[in-house]
N, C-alpha and C positions, 0 to 999 in steps of 0.2 A: 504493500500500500504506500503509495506517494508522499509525501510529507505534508503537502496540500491538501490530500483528503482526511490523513491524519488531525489536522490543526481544525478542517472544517467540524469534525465529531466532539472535541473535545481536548481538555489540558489536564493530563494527570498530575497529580503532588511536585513531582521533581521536572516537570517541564515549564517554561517562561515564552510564553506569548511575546512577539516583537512589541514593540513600546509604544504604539498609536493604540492597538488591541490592549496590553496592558493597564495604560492610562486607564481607557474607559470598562474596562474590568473590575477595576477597584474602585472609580466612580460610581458603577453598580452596586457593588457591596457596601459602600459608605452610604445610600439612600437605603438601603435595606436595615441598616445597624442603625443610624441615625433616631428615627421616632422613637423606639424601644430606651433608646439609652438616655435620649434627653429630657425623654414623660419621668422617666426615674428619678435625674437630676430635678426637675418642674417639682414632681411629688413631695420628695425629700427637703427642698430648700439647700440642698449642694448647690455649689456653681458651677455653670454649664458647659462654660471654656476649661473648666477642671477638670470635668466630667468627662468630657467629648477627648482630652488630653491622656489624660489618667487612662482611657479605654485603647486606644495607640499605643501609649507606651506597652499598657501590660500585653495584648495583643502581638506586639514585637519578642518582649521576655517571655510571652510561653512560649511560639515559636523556635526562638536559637536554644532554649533549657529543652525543648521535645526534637531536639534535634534536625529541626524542618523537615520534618516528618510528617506531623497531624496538620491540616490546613482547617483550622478552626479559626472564628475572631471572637475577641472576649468584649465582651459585651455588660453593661449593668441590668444586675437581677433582679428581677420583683418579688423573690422569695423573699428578700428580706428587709421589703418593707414597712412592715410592721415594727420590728425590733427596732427600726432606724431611727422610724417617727418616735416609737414608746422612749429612745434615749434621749432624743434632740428634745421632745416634748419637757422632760424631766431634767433637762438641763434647763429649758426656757424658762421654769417655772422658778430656778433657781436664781435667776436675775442673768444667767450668763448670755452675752452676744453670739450671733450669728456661727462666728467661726471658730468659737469655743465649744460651740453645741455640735459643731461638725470635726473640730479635734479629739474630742471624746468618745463619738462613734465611730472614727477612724479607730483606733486602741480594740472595739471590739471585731470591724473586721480583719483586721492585720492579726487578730491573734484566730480568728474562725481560719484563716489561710491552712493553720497548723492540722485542722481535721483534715482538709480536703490531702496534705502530703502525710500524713498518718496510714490514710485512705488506701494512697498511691504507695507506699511502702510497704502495705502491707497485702495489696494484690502483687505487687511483686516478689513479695515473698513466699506467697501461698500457690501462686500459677494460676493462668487462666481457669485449669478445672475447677478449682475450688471456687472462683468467684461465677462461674457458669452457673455454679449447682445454686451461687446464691443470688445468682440474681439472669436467670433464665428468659431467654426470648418471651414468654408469660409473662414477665416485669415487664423487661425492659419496651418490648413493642405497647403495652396497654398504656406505661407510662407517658413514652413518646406521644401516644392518641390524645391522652389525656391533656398535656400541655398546650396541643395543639387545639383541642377542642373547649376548654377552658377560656382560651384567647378570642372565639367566636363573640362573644357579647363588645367587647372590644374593636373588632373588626366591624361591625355593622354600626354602633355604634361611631367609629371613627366615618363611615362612609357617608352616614344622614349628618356628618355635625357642621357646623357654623363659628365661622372664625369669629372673634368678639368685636372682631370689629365690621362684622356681615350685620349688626343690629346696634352697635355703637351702645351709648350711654343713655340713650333717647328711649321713650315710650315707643313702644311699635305697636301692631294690632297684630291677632293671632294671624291672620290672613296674609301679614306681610311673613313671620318666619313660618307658615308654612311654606309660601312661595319660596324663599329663600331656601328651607329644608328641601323643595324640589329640584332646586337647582344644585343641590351639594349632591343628592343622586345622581342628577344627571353626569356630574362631575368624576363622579367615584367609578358609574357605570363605564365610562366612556376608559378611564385607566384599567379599570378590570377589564372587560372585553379584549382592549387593544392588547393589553399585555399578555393576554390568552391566545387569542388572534395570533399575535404575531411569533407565540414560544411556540407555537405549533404550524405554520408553515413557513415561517421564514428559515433559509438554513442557510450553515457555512458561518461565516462572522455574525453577520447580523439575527443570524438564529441566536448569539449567544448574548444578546443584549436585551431582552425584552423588558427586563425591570429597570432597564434605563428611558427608555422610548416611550414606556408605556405612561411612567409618570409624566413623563415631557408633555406627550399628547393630555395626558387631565390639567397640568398646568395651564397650556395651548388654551386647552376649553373654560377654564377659571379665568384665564385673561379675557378671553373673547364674551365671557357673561360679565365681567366686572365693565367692560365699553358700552355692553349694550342695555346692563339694567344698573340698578343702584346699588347691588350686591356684591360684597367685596369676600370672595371665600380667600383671602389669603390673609397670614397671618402675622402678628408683630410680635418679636421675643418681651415681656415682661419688665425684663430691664434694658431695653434697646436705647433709653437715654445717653449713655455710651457712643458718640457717633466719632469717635476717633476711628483711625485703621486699625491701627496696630496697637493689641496691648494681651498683656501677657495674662496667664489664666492663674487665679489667686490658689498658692501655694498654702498648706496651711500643716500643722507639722501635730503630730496626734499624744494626745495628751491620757495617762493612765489610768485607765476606772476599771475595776472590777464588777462592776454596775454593767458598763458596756457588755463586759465578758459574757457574762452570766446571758444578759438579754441574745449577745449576736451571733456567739459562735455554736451552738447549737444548732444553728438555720444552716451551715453550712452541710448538717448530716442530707437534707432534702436536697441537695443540688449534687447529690452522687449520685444518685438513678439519674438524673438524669442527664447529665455529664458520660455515665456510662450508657443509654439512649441513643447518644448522640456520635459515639465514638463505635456502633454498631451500627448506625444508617451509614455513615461514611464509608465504614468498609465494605459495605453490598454495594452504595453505589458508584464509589472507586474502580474495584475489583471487577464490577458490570461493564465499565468503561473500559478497562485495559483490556478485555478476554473481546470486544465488542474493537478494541486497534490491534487486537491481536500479536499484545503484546507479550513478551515474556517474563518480564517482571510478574510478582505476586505484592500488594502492598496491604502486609501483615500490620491495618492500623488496628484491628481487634486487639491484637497482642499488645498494643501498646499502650492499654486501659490504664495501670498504673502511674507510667511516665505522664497521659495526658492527667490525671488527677493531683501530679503533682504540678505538673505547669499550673495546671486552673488557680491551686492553691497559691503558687507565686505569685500568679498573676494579681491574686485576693488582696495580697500584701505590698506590692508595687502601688494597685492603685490607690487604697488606702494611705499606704505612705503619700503621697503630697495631695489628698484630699478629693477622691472619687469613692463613691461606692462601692461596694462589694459587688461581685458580678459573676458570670460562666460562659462558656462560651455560648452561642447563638446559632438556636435552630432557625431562622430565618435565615440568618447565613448559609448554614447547610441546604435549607428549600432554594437557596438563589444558586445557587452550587450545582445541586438537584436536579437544576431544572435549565439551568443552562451548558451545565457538563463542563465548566471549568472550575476544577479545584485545586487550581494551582497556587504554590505556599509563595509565591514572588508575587501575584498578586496581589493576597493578605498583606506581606510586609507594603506594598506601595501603600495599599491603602489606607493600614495602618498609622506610616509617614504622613500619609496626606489630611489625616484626622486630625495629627499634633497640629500640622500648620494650619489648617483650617482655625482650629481652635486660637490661634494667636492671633488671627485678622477680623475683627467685628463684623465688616461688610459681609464674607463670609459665610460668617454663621448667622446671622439675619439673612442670608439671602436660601440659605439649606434651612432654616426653622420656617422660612416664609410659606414654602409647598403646603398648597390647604390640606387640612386635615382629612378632607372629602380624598384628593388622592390619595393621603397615607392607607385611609381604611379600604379604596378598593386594591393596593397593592395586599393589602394583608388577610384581607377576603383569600387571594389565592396564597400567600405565605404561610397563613398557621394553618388552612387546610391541608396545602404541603405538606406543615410536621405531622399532622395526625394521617397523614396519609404512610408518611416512614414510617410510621410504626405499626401499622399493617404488612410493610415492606420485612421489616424484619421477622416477622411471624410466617410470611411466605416463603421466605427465603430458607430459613432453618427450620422449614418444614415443619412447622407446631401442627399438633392431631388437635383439632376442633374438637373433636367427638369427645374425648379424653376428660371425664368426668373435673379430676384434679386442675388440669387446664381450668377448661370452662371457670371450675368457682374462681381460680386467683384471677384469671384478666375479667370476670363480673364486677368481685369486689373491687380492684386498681379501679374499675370504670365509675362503678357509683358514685362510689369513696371521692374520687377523685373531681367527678364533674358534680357531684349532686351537693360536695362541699364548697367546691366555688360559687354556683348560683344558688345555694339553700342559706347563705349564711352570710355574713356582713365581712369584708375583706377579702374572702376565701379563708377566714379560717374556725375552724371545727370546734366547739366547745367540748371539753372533755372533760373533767372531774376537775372544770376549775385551770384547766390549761386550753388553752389557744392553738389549735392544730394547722399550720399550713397545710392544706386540702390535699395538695402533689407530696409534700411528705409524708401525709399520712396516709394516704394511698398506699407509699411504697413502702414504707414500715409495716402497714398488715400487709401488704401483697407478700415481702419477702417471710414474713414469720408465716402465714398463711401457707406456703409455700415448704419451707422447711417442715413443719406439722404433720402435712398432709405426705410428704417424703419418706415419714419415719415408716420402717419395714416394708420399704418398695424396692422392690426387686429391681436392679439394673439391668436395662435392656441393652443389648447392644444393637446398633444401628445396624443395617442391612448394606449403607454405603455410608462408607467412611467420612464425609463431609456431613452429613447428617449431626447434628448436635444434641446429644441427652439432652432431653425433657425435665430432667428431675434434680 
């Protein structure tokens, strides 16, 4: 196969796309990482240039520590927060400022860092088997669905909404933002379709851009409604007062509480599933691509669960150190990977570079925060469908028996547990005898006990073809 037809299919881990294709590769992935990590920063009260910084740098340090090897990007995580808000809350109420309340909950994630390389040390100590038996295609695919179907309220949500400044400070009448809500569908529609449309007949280069085009085209169409009606779906950053170019993202250095500890590093137990979720879609759809260039490489990213759990964990600590969130890597990223077939690690690092700078130029990032939210949510229509889509993938792939009573109960309960705690409860998390459950943790905490239980005095079966993976 030609090198040309090669490039047209797709970029595995260890190969680098020439540098015009490059560029807009990781311009892709930088609109897909973006909304995720800045709603976080928005939520929290972090700062955003921190944020968008802090997620680059660590993004760059898993990379060269997983030996550019795993092509993930680390991303800020919603798991925690809860823990974030309860410490900043509990500092504010202290009398302390802004960037004291954000020095304190730094302390608790830089030290949760230390579960996720505990994690990572200790599946490499035990080997794959042993982490299979505990955390089985059964987990790991219903987790993946779960995350991904969880983000749905989210995603529709982002698609019908209205920049605050689509209805300003002014009284309006129900009749004007319904119009308005009509018009952020049409908006959303118009980026979903296209981006559909176009990931599915466009091929070659431009097959591998769709979540860049597709947003382009809903932008397109927000411009062309902001001319023609009085409806502005685009957005202004919060503290855009700031109209300088250039200025640097506020550094803030973490300050010691046992308080933090207690509230944040336990959150990091629920971002192993699915951290290991995420490092099993990769390698079905890696390994899909290379046998599909017919290549002869094999990329054992499965094998390398340990190492990426300890990156994730550096990365926890890196961005904590000068004042980002705690974070994981990004199934969004993976759906953009996914679905456009390039998971190349020169990518990531570009993009990753290109996040710090961004972050240091105000225009910028007022000009990446401005994309109306109506486009965010019809990209993410098809992005978190995506992840819940991997994790069917992983269940097909390794061959999980449907039928198989034990099956069945653990991916039921990961499913209820997991979606019925998100929509049934207030944050997504699960009241339990007086504790606070993250829905996706505690999913996978019954799933995997759940799991082990039902194990005890099961006969090991051995598989009929050696690629086949134990069930149990």
């Amino acid at each position: 196969m030609s090198s040309k037809n090669q490039s047209s299919i797709g970029y595995l881990p260890d190969e680098r796309p020439p540098f015009i294709k490059l560029f807009l590769y990781a311009i892709q992935q930088i609109i897909v990482m973006f909304p995720a990590t800045v709603t976080v920063a928005l939520i929290t009260n972090f700062h955003i240039s921190t944020t968008i910084f802090a997620s680059g740098l660590a993004t760059i340090c898993f990379i060269f520590i997983t030996g550019k090897k795993i092509p993930l990007y680390y991303g800020s995580s919603f798991s925690y927060l809860s823990a974030i808000l309860g410490i900043m809350a509990s500092k504010a109420a202290e009398g302390y400022d802004l960037n004291t309340q954000i020095s304190y909950a730094q302390f608790g994630i830089i030290m949760s860092g230390f579960v996720s390389i505990i994690a990572g040390l200790l599946v490499n100590w035990a080997g794959r088997d042993v982490i299979e038996k505990i955390l089985p295609p059964t987990i790991t695919g219903p987790i993946a669905m779960v995350i991904g179907l969880t983000l749905a309220t989210n995603a529709l949500g982002d698609a019908s909404s209205l920049s605050i400044d689509a209805i300003g400070t002014l009284a309006v009448s129900e009749e004007y933002v319904a119009t308005a809500t009509n018009y952020a569908w049409i908006c959303s529609l118009v980026t979903l379709l296209s981006t559909i449309i176009l990931s599915v007949y466009l091929k070659g280069f431009w097959g591998q851009l769709p979540l860049l085009f597709g947003p382009i085209l809903g932008c397109i169409t927000a411009f062309i409604i902001k001319l023609t009606t009085d409806i502005d779906l685009f957005r202004v950053l919060p503290d855009s007062s700031n109209t300088g170019i250039f200025a640097l993202p506020i550094f803030t250095l973490p300050i010691p509480s046992w308080e933090a500890v207690a509230a944040i590093m336990p959150i990091a137990i629920a971002t192993i599933p699915e951290s290991s979720a995420h490092i099993y879609q990769l390698d079905i759809y890696v390994n899909n691509l290379a046998k599909a260039r017919n290549s002869s490489k094999t990329y054992n990213i499965a094998d390398k669960l340990g190492l990426n759990l300890i990156g994730d964990g550096i990365g926890d600590m890196v961005s904590a150190f000068i004042g980002g969130p705690a974070g994981t890597n990004y199934g969004e990223n993976i759906s953009a990977m996914a679905i456009t077939k390039v998971f190349s690690v020169p990518v990531l690092i570009v993009a990753a570079i290109l996040a710090m700078i961004i972050s240091c130029f105000t225009p910028l990032i007022n000009a990446i925060y401005a994309i109306p939210t109506a486009v965010i949510g019809g990209l993410e229509i098809y992005l978190f469908g995506a992840i819940a889509a991997q994790g069917i993938a992983i269940m097909i792939d390794k061959k999980t028996d449907m039928f198989n009573a034990k099956n069945i109960a653990v991916i039921a309960c990961i499913m209820i547990i997991g979606i019925g705690g998100n929509y049934g409860f207030s944050n997504g998390t699960i009241p339990f005898f007086g504790l606070e459950i993250p829905c996706i943790a505690g999913a996978a905490v019954f799933g995997i006990l759940l799991n082990l239980l039902l194990s005890i005095g099961e006969k090991k079966r051995k598989p009929t073809n050696p690629s086949v993976q134990s069930e149990s």
